[in-house]
Backbone and ligand atoms as CSV (ligand in chain L), in Angstrom:
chain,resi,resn,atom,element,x,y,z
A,1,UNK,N,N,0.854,-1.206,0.000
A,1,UNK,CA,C,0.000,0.000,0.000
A,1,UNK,C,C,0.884,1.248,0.000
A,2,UNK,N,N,0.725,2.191,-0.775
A,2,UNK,CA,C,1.447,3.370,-0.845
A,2,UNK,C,C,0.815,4.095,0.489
A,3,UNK,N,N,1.869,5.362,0.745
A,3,UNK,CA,C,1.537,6.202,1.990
A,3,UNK,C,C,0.352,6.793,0.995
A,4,UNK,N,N,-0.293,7.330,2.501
A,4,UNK,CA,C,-1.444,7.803,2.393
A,4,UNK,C,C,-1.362,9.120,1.371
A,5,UNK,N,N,-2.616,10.102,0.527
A,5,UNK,CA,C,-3.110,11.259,0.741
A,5,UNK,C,C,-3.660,11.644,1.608
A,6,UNK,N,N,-2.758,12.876,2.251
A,6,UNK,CA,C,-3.207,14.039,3.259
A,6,UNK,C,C,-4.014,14.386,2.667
A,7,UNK,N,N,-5.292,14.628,3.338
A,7,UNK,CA,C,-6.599,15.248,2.726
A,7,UNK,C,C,-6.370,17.206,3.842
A,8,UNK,N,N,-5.979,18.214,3.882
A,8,UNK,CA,C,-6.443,18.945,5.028
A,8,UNK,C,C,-7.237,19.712,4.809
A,9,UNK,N,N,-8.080,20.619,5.812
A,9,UNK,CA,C,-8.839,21.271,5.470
A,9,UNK,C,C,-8.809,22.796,6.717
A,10,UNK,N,N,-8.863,23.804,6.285
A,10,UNK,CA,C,-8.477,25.069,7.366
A,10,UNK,C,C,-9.745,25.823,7.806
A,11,UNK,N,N,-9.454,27.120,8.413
A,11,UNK,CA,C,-10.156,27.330,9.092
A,11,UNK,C,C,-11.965,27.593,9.370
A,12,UNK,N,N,-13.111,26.609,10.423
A,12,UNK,CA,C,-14.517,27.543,9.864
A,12,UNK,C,C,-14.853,26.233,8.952
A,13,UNK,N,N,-14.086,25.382,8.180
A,13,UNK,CA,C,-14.661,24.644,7.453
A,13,UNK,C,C,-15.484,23.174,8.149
A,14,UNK,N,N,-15.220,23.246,9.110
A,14,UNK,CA,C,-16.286,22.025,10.386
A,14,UNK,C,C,-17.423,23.116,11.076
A,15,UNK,N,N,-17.813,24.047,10.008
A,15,UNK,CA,C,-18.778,24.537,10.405
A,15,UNK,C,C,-20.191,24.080,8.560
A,16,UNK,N,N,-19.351,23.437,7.923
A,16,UNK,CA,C,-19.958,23.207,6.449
A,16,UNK,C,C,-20.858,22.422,6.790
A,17,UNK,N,N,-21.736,22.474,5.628
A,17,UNK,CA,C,-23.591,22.565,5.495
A,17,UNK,C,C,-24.368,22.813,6.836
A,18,UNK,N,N,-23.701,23.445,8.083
A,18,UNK,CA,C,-24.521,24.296,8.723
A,18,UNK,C,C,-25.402,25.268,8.341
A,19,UNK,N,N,-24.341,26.426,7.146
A,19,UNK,CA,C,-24.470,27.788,7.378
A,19,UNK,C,C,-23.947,27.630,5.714
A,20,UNK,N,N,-24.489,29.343,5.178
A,20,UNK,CA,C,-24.449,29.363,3.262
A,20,UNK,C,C,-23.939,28.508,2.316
A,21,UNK,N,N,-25.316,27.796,2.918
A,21,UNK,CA,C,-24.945,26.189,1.501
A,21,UNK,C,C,-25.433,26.857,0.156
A,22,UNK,N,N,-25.932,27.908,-0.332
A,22,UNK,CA,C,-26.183,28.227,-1.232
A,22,UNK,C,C,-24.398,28.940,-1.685
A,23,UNK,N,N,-23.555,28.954,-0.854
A,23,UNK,CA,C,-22.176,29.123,-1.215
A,23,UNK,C,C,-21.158,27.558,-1.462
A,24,UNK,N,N,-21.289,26.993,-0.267
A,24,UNK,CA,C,-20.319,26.129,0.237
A,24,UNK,C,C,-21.574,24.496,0.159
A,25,UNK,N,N,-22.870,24.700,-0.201
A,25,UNK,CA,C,-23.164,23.094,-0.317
A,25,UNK,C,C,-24.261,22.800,1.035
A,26,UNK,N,N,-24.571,22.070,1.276
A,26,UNK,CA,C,-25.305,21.011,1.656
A,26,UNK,C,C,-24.473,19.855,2.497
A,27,UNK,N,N,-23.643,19.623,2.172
A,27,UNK,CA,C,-22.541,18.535,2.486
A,27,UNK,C,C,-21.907,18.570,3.797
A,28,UNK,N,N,-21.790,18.073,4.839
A,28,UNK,CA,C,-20.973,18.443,6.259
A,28,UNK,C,C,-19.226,17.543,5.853
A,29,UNK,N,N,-18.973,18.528,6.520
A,29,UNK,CA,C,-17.345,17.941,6.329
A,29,UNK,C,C,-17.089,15.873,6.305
A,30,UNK,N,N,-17.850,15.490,7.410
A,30,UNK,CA,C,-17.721,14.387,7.442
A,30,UNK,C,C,-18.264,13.893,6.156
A,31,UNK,N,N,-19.353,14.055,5.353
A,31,UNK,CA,C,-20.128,13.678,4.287
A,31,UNK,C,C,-18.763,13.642,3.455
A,32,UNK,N,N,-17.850,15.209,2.688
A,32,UNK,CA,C,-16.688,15.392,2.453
A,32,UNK,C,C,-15.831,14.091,2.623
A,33,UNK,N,N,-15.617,14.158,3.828
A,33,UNK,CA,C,-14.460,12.931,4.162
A,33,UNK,C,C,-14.749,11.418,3.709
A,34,UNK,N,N,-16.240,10.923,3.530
A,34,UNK,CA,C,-16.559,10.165,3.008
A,34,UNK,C,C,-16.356,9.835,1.698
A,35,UNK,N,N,-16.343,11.263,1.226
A,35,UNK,CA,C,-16.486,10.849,-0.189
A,35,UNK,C,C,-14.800,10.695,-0.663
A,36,UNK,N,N,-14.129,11.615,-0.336
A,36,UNK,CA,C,-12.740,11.585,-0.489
A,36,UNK,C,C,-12.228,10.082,-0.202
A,37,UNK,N,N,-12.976,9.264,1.226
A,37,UNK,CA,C,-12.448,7.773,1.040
A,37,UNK,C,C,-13.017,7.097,0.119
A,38,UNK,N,N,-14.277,7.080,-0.299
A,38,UNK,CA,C,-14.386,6.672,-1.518
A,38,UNK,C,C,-13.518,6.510,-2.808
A,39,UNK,N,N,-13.512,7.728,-3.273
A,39,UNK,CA,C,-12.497,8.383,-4.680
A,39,UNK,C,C,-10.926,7.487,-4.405
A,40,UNK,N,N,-10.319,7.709,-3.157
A,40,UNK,CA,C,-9.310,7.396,-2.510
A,40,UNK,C,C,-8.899,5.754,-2.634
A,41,UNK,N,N,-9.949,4.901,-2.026
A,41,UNK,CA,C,-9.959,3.931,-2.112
A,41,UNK,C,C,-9.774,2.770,-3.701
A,42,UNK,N,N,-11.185,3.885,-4.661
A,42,UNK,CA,C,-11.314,3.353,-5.845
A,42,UNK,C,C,-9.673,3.030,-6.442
A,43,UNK,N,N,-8.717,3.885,-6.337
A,43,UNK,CA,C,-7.823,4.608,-6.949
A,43,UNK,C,C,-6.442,3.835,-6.145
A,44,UNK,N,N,-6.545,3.299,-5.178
A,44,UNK,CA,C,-5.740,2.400,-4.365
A,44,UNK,C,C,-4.883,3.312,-2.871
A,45,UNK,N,N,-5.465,4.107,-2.664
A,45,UNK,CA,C,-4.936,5.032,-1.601
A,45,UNK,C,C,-5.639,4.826,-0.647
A,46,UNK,N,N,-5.035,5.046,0.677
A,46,UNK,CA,C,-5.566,5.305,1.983
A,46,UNK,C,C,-6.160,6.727,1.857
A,47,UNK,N,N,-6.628,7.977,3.044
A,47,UNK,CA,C,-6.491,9.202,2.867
A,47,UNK,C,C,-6.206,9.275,4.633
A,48,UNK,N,N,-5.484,10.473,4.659
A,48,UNK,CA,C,-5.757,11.441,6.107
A,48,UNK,C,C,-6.411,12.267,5.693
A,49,UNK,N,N,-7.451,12.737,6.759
A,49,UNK,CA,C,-8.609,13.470,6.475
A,49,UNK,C,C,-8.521,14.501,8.153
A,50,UNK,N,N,-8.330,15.850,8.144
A,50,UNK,CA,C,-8.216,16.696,8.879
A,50,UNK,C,C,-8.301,17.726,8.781
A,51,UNK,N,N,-9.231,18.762,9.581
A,51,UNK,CA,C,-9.181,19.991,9.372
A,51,UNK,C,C,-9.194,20.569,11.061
A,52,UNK,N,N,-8.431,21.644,10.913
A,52,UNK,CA,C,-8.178,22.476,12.088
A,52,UNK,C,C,-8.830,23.732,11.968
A,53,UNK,N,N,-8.508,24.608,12.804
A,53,UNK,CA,C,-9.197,26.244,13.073
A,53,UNK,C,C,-7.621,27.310,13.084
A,54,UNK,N,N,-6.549,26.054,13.365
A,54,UNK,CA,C,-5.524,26.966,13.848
A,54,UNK,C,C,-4.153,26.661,12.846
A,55,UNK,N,N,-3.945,28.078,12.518
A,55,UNK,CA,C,-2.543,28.051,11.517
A,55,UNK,C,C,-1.314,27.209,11.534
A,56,UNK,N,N,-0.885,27.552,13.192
A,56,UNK,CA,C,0.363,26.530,13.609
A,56,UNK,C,C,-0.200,25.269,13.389
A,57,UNK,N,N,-1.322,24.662,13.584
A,57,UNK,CA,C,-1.751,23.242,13.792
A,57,UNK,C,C,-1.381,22.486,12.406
A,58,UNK,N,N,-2.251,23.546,11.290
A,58,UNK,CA,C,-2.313,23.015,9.413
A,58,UNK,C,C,-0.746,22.804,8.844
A,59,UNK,N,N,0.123,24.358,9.885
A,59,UNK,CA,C,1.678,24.190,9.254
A,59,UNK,C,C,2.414,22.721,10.083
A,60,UNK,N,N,1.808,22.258,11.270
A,60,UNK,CA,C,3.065,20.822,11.817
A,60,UNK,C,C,2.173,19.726,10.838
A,61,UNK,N,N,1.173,19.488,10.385
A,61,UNK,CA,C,0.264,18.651,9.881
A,61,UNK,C,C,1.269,19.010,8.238
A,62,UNK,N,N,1.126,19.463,7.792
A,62,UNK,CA,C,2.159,19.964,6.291
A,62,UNK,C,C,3.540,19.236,6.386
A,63,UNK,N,N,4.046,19.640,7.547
A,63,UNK,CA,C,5.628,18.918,8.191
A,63,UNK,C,C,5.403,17.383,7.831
A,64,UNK,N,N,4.339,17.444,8.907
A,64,UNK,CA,C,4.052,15.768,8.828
A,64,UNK,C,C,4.331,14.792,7.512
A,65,UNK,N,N,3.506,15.681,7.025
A,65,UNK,CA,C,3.498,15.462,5.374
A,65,UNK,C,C,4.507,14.795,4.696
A,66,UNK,N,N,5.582,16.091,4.779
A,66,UNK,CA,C,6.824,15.247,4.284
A,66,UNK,C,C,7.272,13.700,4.681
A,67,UNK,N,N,7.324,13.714,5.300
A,67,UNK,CA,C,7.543,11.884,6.243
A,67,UNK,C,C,6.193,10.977,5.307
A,68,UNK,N,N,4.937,11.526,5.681
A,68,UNK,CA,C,4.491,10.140,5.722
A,68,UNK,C,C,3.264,10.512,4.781
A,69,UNK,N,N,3.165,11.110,3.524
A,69,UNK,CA,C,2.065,11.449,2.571
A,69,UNK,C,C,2.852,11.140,1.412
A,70,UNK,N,N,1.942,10.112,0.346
A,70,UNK,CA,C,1.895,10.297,-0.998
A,70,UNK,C,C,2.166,12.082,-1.420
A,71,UNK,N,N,0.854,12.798,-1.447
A,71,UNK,CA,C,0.747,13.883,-1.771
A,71,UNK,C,C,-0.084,14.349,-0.950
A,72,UNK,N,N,-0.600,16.023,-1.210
A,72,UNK,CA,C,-1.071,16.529,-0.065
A,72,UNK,C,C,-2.307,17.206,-1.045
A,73,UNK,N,N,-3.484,16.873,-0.560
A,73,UNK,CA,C,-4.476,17.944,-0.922
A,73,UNK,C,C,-4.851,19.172,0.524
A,74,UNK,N,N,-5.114,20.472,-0.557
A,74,UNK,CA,C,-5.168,21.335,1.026
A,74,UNK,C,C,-6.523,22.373,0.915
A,75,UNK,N,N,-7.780,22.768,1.498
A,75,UNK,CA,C,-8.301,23.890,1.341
A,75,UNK,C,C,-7.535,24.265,2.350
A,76,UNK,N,N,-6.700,25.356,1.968
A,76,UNK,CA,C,-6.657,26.245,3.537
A,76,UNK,C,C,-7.712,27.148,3.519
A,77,UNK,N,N,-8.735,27.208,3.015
A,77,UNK,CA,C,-10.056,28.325,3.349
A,77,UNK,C,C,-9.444,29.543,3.169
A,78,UNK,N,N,-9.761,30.255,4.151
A,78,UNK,CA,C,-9.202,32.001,4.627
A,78,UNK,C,C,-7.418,32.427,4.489
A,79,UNK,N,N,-6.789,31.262,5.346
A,79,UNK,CA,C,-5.609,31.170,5.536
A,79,UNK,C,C,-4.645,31.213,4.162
A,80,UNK,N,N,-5.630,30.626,2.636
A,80,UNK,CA,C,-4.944,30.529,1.426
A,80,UNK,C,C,-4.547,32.207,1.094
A,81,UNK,N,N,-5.240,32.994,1.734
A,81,UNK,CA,C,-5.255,34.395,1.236
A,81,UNK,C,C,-4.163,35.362,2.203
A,82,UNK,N,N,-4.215,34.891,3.141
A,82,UNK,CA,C,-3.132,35.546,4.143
A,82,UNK,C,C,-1.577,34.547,4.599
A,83,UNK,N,N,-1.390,33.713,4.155
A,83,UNK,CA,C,-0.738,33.048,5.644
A,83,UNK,C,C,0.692,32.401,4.722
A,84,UNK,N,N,1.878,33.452,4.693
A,84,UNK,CA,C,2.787,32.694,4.149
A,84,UNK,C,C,3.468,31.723,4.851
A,85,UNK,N,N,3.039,31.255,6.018
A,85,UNK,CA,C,3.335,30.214,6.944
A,85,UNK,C,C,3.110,29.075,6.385
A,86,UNK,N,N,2.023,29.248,5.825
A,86,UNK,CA,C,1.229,28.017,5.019
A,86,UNK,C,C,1.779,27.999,3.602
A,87,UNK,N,N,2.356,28.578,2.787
A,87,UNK,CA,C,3.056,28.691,1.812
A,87,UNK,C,C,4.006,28.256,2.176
A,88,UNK,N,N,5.435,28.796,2.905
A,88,UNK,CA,C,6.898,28.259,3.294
A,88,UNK,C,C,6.908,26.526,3.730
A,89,UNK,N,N,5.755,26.411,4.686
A,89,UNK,CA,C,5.423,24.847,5.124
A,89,UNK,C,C,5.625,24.179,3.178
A,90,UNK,N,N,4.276,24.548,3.049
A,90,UNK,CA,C,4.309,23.988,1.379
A,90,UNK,C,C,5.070,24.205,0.552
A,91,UNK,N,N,6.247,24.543,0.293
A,91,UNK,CA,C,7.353,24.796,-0.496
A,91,UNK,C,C,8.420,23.627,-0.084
A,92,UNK,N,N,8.405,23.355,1.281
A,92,UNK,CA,C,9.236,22.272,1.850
A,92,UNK,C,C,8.473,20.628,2.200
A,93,UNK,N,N,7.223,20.980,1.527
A,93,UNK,CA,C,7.077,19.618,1.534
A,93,UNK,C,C,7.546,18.072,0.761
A,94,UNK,N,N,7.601,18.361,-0.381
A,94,UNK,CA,C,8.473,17.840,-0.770
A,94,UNK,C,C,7.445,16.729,-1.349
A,95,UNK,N,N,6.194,16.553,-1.749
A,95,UNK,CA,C,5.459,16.038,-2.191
A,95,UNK,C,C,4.096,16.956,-3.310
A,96,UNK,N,N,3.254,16.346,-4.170
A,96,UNK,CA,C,2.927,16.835,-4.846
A,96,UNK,C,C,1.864,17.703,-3.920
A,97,UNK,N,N,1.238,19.014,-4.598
A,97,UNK,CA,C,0.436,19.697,-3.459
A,97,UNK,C,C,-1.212,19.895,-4.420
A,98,UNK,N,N,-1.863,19.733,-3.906
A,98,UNK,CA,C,-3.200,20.430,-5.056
A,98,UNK,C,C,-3.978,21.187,-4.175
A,99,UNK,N,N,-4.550,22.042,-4.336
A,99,UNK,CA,C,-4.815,23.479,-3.642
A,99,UNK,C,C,-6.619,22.888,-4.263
A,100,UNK,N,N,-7.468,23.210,-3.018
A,100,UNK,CA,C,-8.827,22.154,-3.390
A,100,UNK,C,C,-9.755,23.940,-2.876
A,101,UNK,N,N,-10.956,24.181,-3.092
A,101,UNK,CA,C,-11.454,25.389,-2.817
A,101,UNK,C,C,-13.475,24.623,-3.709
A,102,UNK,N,N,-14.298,24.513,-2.033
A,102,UNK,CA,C,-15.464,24.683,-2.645
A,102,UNK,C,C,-16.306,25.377,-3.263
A,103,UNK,N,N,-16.335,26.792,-3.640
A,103,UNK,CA,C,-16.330,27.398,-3.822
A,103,UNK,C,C,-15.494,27.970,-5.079
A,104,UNK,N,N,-15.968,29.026,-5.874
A,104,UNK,CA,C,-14.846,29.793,-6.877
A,104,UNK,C,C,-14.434,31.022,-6.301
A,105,UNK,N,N,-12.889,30.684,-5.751
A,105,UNK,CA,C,-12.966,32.315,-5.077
A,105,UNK,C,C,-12.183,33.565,-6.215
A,106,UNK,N,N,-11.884,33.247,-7.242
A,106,UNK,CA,C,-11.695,34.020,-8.511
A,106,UNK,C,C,-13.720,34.694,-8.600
A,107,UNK,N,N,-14.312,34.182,-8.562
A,107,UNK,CA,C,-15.558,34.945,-9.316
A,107,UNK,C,C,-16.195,35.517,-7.682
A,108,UNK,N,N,-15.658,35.829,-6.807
A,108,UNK,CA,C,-16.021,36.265,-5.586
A,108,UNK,C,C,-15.562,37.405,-4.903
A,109,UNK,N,N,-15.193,37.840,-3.979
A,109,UNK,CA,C,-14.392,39.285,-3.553
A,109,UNK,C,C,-13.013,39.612,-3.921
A,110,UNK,N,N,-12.648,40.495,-4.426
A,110,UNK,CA,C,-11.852,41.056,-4.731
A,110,UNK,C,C,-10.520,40.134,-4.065
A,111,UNK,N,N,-10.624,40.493,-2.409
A,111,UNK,CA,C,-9.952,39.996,-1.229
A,111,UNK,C,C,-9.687,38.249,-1.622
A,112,UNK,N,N,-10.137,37.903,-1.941
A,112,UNK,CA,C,-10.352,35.970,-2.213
A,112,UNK,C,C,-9.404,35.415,-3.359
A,113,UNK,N,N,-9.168,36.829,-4.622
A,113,UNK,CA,C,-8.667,36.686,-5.466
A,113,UNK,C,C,-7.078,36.158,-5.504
A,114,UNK,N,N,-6.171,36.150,-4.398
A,114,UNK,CA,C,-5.051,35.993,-4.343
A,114,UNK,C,C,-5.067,34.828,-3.533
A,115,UNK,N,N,-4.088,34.108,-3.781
A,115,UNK,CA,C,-4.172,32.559,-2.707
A,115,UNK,C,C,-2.227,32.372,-2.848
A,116,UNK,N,N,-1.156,32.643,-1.581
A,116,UNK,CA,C,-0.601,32.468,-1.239
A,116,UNK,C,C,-0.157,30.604,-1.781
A,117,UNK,N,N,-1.005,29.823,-1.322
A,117,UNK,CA,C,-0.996,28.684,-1.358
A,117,UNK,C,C,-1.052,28.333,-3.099
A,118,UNK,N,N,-1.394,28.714,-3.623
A,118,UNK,CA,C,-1.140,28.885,-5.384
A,118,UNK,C,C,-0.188,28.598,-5.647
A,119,UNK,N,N,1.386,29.179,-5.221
A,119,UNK,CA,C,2.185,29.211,-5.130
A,119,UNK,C,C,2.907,28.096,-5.100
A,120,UNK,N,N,2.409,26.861,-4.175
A,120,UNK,CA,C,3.240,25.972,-3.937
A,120,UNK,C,C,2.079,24.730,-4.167
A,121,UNK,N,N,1.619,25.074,-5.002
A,121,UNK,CA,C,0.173,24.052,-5.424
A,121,UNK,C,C,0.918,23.603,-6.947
A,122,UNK,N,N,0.517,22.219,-7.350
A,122,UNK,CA,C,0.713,21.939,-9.198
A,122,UNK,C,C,-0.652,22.269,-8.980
A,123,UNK,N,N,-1.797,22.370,-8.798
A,123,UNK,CA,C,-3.153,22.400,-9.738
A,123,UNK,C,C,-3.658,23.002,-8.723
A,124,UNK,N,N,-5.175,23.510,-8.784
A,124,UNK,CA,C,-6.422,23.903,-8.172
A,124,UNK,C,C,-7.573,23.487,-9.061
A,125,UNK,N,N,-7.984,22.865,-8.305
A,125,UNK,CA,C,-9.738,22.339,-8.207
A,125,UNK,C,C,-10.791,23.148,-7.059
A,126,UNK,N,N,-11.375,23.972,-8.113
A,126,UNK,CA,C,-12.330,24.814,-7.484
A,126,UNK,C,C,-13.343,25.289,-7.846
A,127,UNK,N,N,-14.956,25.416,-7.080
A,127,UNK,CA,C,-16.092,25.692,-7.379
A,127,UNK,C,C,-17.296,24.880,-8.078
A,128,UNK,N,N,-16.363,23.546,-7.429
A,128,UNK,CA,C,-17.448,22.514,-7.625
A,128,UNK,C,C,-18.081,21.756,-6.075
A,129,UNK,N,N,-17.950,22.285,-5.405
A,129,UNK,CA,C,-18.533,22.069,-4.142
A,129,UNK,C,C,-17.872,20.933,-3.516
A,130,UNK,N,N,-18.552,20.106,-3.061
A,130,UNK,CA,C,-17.800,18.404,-2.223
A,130,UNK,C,C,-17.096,18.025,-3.590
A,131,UNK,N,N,-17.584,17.991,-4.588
A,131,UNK,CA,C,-16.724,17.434,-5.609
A,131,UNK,C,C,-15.320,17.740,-5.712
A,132,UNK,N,N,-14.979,19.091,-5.457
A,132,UNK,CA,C,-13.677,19.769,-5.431
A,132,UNK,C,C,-12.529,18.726,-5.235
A,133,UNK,N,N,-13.063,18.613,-3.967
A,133,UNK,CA,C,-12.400,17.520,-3.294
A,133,UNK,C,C,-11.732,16.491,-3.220
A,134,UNK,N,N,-12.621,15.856,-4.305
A,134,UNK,CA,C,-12.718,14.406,-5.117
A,134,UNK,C,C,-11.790,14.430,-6.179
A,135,UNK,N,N,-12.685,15.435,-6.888
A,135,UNK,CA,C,-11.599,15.891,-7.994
A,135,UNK,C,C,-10.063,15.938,-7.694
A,136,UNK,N,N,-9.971,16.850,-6.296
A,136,UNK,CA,C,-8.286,17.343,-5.954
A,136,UNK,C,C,-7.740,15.668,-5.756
A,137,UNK,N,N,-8.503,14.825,-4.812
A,137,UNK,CA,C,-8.124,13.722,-4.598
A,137,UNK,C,C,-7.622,13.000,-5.737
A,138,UNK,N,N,-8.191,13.074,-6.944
A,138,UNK,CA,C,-8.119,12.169,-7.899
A,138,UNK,C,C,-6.811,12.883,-8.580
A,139,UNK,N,N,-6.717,14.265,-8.792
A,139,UNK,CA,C,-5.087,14.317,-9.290
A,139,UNK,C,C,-4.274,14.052,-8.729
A,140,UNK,N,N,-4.331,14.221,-7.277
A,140,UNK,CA,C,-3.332,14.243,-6.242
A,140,UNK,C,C,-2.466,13.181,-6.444
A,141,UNK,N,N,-3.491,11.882,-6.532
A,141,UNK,CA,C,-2.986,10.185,-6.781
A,141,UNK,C,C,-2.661,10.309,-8.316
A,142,UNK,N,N,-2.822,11.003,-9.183
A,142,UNK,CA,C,-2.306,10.965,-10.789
A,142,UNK,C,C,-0.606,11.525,-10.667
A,143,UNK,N,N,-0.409,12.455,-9.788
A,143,UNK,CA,C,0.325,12.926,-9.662
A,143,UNK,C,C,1.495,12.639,-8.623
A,144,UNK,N,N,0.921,11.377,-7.797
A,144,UNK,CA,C,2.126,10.673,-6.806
A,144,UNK,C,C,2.166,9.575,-7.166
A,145,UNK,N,N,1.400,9.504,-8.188
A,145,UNK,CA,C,2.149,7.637,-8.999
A,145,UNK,C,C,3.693,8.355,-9.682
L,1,CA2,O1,O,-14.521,27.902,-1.193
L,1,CA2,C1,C,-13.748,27.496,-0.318
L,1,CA2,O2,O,-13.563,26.302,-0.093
L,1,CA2,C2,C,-13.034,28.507,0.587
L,1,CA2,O3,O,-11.735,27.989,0.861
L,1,CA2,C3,C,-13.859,28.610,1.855
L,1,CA2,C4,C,-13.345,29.651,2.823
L,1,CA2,C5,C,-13.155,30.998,2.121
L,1,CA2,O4,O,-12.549,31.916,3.026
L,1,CA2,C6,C,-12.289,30.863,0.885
L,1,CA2,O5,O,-12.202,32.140,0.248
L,1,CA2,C7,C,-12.879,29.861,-0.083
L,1,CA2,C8,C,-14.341,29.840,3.980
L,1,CA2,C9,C,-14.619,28.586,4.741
L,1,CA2,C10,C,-15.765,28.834,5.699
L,1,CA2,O6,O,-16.563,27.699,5.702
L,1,CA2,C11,C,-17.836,27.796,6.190
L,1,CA2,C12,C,-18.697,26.814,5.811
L,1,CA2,C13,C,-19.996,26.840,6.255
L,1,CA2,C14,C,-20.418,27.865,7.082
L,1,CA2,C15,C,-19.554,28.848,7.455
L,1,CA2,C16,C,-18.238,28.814,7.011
């Protein structure tokens, strides 16, 4: 069995299909995580599946990475727009990265338009809701064979 895909997910997002599913879906994170083992499984991968609230937490989870991930899928949510912490982590990971976003934050605020994490991403999959996800999952493993 190959090492796993890191699935992560950042801040506010274990608050999904609570609150503006007409933005972010219907779907609760766990629903998410389901489906990602699905996609994951089909495809011959394990996944880690995690999301935090806190910056330091997403950057030792990235560390982690290096050691013991195939590749890394990441929403950092909010954090993609501010946090070169989360960029420098991802520059030293040393595995493939895909930058996952439910949402399109190009057709959204001005502010949303820049993603730090771009940077140290091969691809983005975005604005297809839980699918994103799936999708990111499914290059992620195209891209750590
Ligand atoms: O579209 C995405 O996946 C985002 O990463 C979501 C972030 C946003 O800041 C990014 O620009 C785009 C926000 C995550 C907040 O998630 C919530 C979900 C349900 C209810 C409240 C917040």
């Amino acid at each position: 069995m190959p090492k796993p895909i890191y699935v992560l997910s950042g801040p506010n997002l274990n608050l999904l299909g609570t609150r503006e599913p007409e933005i972010y879906g219907r779907d609760t994170l766990e629903d998410v995580r389901k489906r990602c083992e699905a996609r994951a499984t089909s495809l011959g991968y394990e996944i880690v599946f995690r999301q935090s609230n806190h910056e330091g937490e997403l950057v030792d989870w990235i560390q982690e990475a290096r050691e013991k991930a195939s590749a890394l899928v990441i929403n950092p949510a909010a954090y993609g727009h501010t946090s070169v912490a989360l960029l420098d982590a991802l520059k030293a990971v040393g595995v493939p990265v895909v930058e996952c976003h439910l949402s399109n934050p190009a057709a959204r605020e001005a502010f949303r338009h820049h993603s730090y994490v771009s940077l140290a991403a091969t691809g983005l999959v975005s604005g297809f809701g839980a699918a994103s996800y799936e999708l990111a999952v499914e290059a992620a493993a195209g891209l750590a064979r």
